[in-house]
C-alpha positions as CSV (number, residue, x, y, z in Angstrom):
1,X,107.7,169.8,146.4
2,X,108.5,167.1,148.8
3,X,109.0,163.5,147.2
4,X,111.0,160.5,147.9
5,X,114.4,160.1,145.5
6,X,114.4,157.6,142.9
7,X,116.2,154.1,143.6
8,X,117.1,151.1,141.3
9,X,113.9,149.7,141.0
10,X,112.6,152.6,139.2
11,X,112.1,152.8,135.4
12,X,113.9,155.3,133.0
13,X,114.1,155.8,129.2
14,X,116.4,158.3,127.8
15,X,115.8,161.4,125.5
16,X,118.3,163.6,123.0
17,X,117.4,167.3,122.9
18,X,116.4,168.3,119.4
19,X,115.9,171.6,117.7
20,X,112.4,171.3,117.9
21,X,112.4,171.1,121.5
22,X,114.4,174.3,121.8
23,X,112.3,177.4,123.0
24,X,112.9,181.3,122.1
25,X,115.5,181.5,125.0
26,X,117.7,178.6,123.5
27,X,116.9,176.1,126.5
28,X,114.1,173.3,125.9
29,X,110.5,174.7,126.3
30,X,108.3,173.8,129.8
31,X,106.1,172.2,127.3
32,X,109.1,169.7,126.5
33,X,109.2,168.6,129.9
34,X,105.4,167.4,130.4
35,X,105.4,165.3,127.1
36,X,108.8,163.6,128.5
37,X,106.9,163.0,131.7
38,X,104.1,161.7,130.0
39,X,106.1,159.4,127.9
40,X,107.9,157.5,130.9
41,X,104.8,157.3,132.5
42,X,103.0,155.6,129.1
43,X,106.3,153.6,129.1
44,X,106.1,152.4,132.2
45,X,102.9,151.2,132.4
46,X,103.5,149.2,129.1
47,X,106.5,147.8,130.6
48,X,103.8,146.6,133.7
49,X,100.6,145.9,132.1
50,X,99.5,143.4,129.7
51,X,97.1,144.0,127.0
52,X,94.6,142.8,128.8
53,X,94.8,145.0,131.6
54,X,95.5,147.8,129.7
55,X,91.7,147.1,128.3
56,X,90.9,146.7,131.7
57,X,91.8,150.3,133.1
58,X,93.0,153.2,131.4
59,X,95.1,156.6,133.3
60,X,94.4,160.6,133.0
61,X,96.1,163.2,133.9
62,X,94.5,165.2,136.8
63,X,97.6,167.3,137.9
64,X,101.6,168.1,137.1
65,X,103.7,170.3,139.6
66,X,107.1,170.7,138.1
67,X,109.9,172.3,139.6
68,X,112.7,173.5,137.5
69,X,116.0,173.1,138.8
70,X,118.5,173.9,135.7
71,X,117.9,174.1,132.0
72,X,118.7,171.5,129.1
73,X,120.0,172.5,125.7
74,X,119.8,170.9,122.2
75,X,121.7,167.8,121.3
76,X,121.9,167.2,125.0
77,X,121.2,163.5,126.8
78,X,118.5,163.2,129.0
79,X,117.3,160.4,131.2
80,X,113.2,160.4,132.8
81,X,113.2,158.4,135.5
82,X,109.7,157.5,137.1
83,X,108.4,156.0,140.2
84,X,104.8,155.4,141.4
85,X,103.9,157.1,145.1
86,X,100.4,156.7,147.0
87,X,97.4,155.7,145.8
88,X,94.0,156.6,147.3
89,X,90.8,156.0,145.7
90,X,91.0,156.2,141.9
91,X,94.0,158.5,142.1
92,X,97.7,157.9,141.9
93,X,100.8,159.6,142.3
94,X,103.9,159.2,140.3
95,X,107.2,160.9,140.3
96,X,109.4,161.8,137.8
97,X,113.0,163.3,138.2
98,X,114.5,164.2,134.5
99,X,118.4,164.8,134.8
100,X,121.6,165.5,132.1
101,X,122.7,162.1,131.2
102,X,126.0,163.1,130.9
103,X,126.9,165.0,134.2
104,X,123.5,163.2,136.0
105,X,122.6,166.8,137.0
106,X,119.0,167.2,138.2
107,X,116.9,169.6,135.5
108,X,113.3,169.4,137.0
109,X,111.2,166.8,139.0
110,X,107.8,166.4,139.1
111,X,104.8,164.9,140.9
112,X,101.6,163.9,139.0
113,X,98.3,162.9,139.9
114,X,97.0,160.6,138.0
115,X,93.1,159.0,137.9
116,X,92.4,155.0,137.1
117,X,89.5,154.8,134.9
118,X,87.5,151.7,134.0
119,X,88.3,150.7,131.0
120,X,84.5,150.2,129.5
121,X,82.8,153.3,131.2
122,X,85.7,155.7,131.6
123,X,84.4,156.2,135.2
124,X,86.9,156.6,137.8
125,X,87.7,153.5,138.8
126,X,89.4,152.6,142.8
127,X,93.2,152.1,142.1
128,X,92.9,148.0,143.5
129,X,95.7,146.2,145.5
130,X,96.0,144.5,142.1
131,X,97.2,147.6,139.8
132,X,99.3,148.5,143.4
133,X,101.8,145.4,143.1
134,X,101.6,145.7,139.6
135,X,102.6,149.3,139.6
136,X,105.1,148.6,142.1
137,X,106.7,145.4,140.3
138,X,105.3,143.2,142.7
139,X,103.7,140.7,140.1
């Protein structure tokens, strides 16, 4: 999966490993990963939006493509970082690279596809030159 790296303007929230997230194997389940990609992306946007736009326009997922790189074990640090790609139409992309904390080793990145609904009608909804600079820290 080609995708551009992540840079200082990018958002990130950190993570620590818990049992719970620990699969048969004794690494963190694939499941794991997609709710920590989820969770920077619902992060980010709140970081972005105000209520009001929130109301406005709402996100669903259309489509994840994860690569795993290494695994991730309990009690260790992690740090989802997130960045918005191209958007065309009602869709969006985002990236998400999720790496140790500690040795800033990269476990898995990710591309999702993401669709802007209207808030009201939940009907797809073009992703505007507004939400664009917004989603790109431009406002």
């Amino acid at each position: 999966m080609s995708q551009p790296h992540p840079n200082e303007k990018d958002f990130s929230i950190a993570f620590t490993v818990h049992k719970s997230d620990i699969d048969e194997l004794g690494h963190v389940n694939n499941v794991v990963y997609v709710r920590w990609m989820q969770e920077v992306a619902a992060a980010h946007w709140d970081s972005l939006a105000s209520s009001e736009i929130k109301q406005k326009y709402v996100w669903v997922v259309l489509r994840h493509e994860i690569d795993y790189l290494s695994a991730a074990f309990e009690n260790d640090s992690i740090t989802a970082t997130t960045w918005v790609g191209e958007s065309n139409g009602a869709r969006s992309e985002r990236f998400v690279h999720i790496t140790n904390t500690k040795s800033g080793r990269l476990i898995a990145k990710a591309k999702t596809t993401w669709c802007m609904l209207d808030g009201a009608t939940l009907k797809p909804k073009r992703v505007d030159e507004e939400v664009v600079k917004l989603l790109n820290g431009q406002v």
